[in-house]
C-alpha positions in Angstrom: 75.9 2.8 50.7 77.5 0.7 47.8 74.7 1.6 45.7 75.6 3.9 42.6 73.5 7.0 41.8 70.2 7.1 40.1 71.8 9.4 37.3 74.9 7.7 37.2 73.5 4.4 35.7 71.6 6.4 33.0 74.6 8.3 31.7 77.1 5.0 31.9 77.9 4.6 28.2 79.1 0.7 28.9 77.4 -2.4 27.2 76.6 0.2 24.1 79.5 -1.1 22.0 76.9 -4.5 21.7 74.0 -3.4 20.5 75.4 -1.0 17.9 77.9 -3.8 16.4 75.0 -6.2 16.3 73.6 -3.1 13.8 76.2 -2.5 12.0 76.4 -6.6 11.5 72.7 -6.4 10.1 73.0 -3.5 8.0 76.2 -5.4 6.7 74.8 -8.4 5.9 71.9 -6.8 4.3 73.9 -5.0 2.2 75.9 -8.4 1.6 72.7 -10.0 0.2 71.4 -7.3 -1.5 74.9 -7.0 -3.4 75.1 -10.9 -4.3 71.4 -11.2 -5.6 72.8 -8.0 -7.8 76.0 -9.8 -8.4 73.8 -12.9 -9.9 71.4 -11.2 -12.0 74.0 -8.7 -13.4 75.9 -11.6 -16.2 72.2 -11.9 -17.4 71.5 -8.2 -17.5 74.6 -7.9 -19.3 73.7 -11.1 -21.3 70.5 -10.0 -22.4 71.9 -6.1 -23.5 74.8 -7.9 -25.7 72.0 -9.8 -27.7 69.9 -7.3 -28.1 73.1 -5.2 -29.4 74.2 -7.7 -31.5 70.5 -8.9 -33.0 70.5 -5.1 -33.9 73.7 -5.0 -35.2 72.5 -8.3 -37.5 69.2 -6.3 -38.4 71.3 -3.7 -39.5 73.4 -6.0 -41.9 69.9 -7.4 -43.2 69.3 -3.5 -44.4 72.5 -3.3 -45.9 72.0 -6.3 -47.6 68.9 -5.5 -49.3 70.9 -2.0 -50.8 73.5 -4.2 -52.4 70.7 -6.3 -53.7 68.7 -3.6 -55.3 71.8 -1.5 -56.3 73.3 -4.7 -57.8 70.3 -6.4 -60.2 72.5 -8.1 -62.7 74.9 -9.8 -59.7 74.5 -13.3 -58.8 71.5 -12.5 -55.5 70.5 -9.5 -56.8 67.0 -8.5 -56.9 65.7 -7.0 -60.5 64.0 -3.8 -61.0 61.5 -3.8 -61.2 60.7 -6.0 -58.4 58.9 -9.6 -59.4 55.6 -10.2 -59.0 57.1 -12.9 -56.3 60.1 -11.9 -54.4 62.6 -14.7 -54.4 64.1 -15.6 -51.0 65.7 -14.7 -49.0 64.3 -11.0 -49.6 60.8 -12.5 -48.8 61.3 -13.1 -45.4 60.9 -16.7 -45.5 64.6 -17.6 -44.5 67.2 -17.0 -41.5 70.3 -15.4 -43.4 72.9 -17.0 -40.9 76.3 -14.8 -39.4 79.2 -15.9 -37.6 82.7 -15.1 -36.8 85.4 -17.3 -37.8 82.5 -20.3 -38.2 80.6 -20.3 -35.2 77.3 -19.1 -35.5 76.7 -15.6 -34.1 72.9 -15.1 -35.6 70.8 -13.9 -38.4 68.4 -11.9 -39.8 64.8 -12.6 -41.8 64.8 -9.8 -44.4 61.8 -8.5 -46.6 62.0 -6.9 -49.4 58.9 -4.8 -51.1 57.9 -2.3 -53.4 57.4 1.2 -51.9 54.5 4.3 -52.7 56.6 5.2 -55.8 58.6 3.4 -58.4 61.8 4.9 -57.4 60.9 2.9 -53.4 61.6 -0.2 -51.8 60.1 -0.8 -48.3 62.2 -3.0 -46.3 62.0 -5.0 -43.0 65.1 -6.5 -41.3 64.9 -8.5 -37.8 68.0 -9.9 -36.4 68.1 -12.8 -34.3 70.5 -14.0 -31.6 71.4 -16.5 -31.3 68.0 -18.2 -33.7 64.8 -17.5 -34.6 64.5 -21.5 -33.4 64.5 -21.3 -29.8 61.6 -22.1 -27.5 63.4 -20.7 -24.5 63.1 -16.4 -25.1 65.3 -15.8 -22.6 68.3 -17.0 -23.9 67.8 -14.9 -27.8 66.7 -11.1 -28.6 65.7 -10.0 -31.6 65.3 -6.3 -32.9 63.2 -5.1 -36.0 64.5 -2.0 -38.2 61.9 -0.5 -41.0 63.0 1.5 -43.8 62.3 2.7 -47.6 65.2 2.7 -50.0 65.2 5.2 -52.6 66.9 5.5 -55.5 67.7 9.0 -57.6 64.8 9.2 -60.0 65.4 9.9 -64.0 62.4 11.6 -64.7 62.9 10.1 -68.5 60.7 12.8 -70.1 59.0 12.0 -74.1 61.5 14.8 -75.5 65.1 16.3 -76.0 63.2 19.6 -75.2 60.0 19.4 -72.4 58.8 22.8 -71.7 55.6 23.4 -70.1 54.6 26.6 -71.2 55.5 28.2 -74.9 58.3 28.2 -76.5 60.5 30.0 -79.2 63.2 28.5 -81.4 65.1 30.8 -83.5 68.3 31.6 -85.6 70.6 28.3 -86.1 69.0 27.0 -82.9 68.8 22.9 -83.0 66.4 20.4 -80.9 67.8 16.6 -82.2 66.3 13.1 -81.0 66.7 11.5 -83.9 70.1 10.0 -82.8 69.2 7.7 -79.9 66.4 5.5 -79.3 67.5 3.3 -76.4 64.7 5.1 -74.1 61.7 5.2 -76.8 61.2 6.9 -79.7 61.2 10.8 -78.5 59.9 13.8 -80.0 62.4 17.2 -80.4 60.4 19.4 -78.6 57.2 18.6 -76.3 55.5 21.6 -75.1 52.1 22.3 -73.5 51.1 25.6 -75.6 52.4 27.1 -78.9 55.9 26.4 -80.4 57.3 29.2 -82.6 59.9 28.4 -85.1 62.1 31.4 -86.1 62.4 32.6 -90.0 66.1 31.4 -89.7 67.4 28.0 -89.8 66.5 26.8 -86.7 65.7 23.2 -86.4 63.8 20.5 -84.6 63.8 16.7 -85.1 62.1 13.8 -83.7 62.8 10.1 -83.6 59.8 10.0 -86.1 61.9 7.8 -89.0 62.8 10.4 -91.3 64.9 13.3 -91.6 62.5 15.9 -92.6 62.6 18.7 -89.6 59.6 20.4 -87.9 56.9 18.1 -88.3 54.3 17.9 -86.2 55.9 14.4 -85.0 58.8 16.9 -84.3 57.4 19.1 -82.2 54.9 17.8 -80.5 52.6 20.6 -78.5 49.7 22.0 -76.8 50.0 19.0 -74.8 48.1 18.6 -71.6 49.7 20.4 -68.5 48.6 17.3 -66.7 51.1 14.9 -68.7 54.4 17.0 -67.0 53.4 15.6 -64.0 55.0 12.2 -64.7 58.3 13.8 -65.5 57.7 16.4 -62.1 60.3 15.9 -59.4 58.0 15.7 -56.1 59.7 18.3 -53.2 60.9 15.3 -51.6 62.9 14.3 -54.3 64.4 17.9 -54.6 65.5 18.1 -51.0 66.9 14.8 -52.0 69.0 16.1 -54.7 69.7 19.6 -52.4 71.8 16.1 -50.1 74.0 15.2 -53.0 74.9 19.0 -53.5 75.6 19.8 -50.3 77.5 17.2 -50.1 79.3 17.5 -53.4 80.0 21.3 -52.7 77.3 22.3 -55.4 74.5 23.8 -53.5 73.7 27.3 -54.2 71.5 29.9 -53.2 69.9 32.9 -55.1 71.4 34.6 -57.7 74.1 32.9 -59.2 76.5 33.9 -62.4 78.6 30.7 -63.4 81.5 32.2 -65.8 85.2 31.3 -66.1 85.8 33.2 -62.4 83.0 30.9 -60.4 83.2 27.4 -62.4 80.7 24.6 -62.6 82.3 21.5 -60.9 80.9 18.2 -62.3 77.6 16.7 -60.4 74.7 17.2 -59.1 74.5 21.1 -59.0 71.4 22.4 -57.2 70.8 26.4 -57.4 68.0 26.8 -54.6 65.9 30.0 -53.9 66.7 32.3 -51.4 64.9 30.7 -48.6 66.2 27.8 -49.4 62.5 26.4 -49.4 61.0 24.7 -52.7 58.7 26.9 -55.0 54.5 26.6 -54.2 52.0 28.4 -55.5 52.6 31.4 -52.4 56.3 31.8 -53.0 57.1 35.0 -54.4 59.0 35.3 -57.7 62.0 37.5 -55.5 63.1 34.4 -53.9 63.1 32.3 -57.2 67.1 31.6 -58.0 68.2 33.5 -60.6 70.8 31.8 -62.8 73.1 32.7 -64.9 75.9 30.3 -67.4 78.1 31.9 -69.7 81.0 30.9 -71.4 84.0 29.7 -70.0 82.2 28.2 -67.2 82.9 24.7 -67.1 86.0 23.6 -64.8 86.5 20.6 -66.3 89.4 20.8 -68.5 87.2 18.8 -71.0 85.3 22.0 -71.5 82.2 19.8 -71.1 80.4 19.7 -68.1 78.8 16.5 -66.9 76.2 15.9 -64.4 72.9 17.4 -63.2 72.2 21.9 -63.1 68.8 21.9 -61.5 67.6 25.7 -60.7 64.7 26.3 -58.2 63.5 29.3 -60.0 65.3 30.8 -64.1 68.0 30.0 -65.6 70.2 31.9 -68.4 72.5 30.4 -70.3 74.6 32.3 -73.3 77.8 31.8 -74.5 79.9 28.5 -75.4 78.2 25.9 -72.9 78.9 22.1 -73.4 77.6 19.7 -71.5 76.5 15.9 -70.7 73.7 15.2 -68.6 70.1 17.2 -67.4 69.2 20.5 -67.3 65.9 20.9 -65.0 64.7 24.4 -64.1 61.6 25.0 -61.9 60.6 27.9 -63.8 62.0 29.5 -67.3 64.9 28.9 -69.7 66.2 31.1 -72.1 69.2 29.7 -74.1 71.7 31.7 -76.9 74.3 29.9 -77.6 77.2 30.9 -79.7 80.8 29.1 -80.8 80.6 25.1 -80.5 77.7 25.1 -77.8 75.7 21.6 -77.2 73.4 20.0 -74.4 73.6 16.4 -75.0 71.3 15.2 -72.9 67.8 16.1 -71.8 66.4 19.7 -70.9 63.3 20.4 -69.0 61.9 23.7 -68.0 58.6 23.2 -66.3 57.9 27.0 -66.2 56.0 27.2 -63.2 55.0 31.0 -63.5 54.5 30.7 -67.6 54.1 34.2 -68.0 58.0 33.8 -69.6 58.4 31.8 -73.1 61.5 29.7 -72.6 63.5 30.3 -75.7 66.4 28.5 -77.7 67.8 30.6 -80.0 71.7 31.7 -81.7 73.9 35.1 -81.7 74.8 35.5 -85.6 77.4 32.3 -86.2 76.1 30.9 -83.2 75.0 27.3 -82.5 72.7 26.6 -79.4 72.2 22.6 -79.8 70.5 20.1 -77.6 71.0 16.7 -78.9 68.7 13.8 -76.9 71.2 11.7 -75.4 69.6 9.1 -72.8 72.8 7.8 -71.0 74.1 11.0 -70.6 70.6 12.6 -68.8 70.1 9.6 -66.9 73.9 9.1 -65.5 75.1 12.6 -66.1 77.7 11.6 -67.7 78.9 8.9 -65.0 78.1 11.9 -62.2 75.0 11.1 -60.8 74.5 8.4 -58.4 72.8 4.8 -59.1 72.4 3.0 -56.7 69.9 2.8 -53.4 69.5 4.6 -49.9 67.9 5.2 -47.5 65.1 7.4 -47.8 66.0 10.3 -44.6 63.5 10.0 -41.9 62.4 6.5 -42.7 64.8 4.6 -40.8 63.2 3.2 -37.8 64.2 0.7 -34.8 61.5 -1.3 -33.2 62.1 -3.5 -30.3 59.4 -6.7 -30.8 60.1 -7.6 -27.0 
């Protein structure tokens, strides 16, 4: 009679509270240990990502170093250009270049220092190490490798004041003068790889040939191969290259183009690209070729005398007044009639890549279309064109040796 019902003791909740704190005291402690083996490995997780930060931050300082040394040849550590047959350290990877902050030693880097596939390119390796390259114990440094080529702005540093591959017409008072400046070689006025036609009028070319007598065959120098432009060819690498430093210098242009004294040439590299903005090949058509045009009053410079690089990605006109210091490179033909005071001190190259066009140099009546060889000013553009070393885009790579 004192005994409970059979359904009673199944639904009687008490004595439950035990078992489900026990659980909750497992699943608790459980999570306790899993946290504290977390809590101990996470300083060395931590540990490990801040050397491998900073031994990439120290590779990165090795790359950096190697531009100053190639961009610096004449500074005490600089590296010469051309490169020596034997790479002098530390650029030959045979020494740990130490860094630290505020005398305690952070790390270093090994750097290497090569020649690349053209003149113009240095390979370089840089691998920082934290906190040395010394250690027998690898889990207390990190080291990270970065790959790159450097690259420099090419002077092409063609044999004339005038390189046109193709024919080529001089007329009126027209002058081509190399006579003045030596310091690259002894070049020839003109340099052409068919015929050159000298007007009736007074037109003139000159050579560094040691005398003063014009039009020689020293002078003008033609029916050269076609295959000897291709040393003084930029490659379409180096012509997206140079499209870089107009963009970024607000020169880049597509098209047809008139520069006059509304729309004036800024000093620099100015790049005129086609209308695709794609370098010529033998399938582009001749529609897309830039079409430009200089006349007088174009230069902003209140000189009156531009300086820097015009390179054209298809024909170039230029009439008027023009002065200038520096390079003229067009991809296809060049017709030039100057008048007033005109002059292109300098170097011009038209490499006439349909040469179905003569590029001609010629003068209105009273004119005076000159281009006087002046190496400093083609190679520098008159203190516009960059000299020292990059990186090459798409070359920079990070490698992670473990």
């Amino acid at each position: 009679m004192g005994n409970r019902p059979l359904t009673s003791a199944f639904s009687d909740e008490r004595g439950i509270a035990l078992p489900a704190a026990l659980i909750a005291t497992l699943i608790l402690a459980a999570l306790v240990v899993a946290f504290s083996v977390l809590a101990a490995s996470e300083p060395d997780i931590a540990a490990n990502q801040l050397r491998v930060a900073q031994a990439r931050g120290l590779a990165e300082a090795g790359v950096e170093v190697g531009i100053w040394a190639l961009s610096n040849p004449s500074a005490s550590g600089g590296l010469a250009d051309p490169l020596p047959a034997q790479v002098p350290a530390p650029y030959d990877g045979s020494v740990l270049v130490p860094l630290g902050v505020q005398g305690s030693a952070l790390g270093g880097f090994r750097l290497t220092v090569a020649s690349g596939a053209a003149a113009n390119e240095r390979t370089v390796v840089a691998v920082g190490w934290v906190p040395t390259d010394a250690s027998a114990d690898r889990r207390t440094k990190a080291h990270q490798r970065i790959t790159a080529t450097l690259t420099k702005v090419r002077f092409i540093d063609p044999p004339c004041a005038l390189c046109v591959r193709g024919t080529l017409e001089v007329g009126g008072n027209a002058s081509v003068d190399a006579r003045g400046d030596t310091s690259c070689g002894n070049k020839a006025g003109t340099f052409t790889s068919g015929t050159t036609v000298i007007g009736s009028g007074a037109a003139s070319v000159w050579g560094a040939d040691g005398n003063n007598t014009a039009n020689q065959p020293a002078d003008i120098q033609q029916d050269q191969p076609p295959s000897s432009f291709d040393a003084f060819t930029y490659t379409a690498d180096e012509l997206d290259i140079l499209k870089g430093f107009a963009r970024a210098n607000g020169t880049y242009y597509r098209g047809a183009v008139t520069f006059n004294a509304s729309n004036q040439l800024p000093n620099g590299i100015v790049f005129v690209d086609t209308t695709t903005g794609s370098n010529i090949t033998a399938n582009t058509p001749a529609s897309e070729f830039a079409a430009v045009q200089i006349h007088g009053g174009a230069v902003a410079d209140p000189s009156g005398t531009f300086a820097g690089w015009v390179i054209v990605n298809g024909s170039l006109s230029i009439s008027g007044s023009f002065r200038m210091q520096g390079m003229l490179y067009v991809v296809n033909d060049l017709s030039y009639t100057g008048t007033g005071t005109g002059e292109i001190a300098g170097v011009v190259v038209s490499q006439n890549i349909r040469d179905s066009v003569a590029t001609t140099v010629d003068t209105n009546s009273g004119g005076n279309a000159s281009i006087v060889y002046n190496c400093a000013a083609a190679r520098t553009g008159g203190g516009q064109i960059p000299q020292g070393w990059f990186v090459k885009p798409g070359t920079y790579r990070e490698v992670s040796d473990g």
